[in-house]
N, C-alpha and C positions, 0 to 999 in steps of 0.2 A: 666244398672241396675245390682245392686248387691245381693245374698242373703248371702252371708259370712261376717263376720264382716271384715273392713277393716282399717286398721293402714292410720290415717289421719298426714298425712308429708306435709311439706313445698310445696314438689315438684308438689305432688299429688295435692294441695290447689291450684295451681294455675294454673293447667286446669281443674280441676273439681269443681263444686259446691255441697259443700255439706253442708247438712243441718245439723244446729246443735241444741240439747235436746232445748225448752223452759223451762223446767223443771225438777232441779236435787234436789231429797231430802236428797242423802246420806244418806238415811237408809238400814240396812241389817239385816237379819233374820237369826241366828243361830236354826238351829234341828239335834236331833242328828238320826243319820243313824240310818232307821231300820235293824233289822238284817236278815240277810237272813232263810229261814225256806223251809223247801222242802214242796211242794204242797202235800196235802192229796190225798188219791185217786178217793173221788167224789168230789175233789175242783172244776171242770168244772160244779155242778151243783149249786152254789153261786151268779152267775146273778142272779138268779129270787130265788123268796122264796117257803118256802116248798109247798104253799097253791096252789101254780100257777103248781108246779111240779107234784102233785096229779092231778089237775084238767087236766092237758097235758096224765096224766098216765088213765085217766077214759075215756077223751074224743077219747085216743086211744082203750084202749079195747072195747069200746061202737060200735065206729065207724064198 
């Protein structure tokens, strides 16, 4: 078993079985690169929204 892609050859074909696509559509998707942007400095707090980050900030003071 393999997890790297491997270059299927003659040689290779003929002790190995390898299984080949059922299904090739030949489509591909061009996008263009985002561009890089240095993180803010409360970018770590972007998982969760502001309403959950208040409620985190209460439920600590409360506590």
């Amino acid at each position: 078993m393999a997890i790297a892609p491997i270059t299927i050859t003659s040689e290779r074909e003929r002790v190995i079985d390898f299984s080949k696509p059922f299904m090739s559509l030949g489509i591909s998707i061009m996008i263009k690169k985002p561009m890089k942007q240095k993180p803010g400095v409360f970018s770590f707090l972007n998982p969760l929204s502001k309403e959950i980050w208040v409620s985190v900030l209460f439920a600590y003071v409360g506590a």
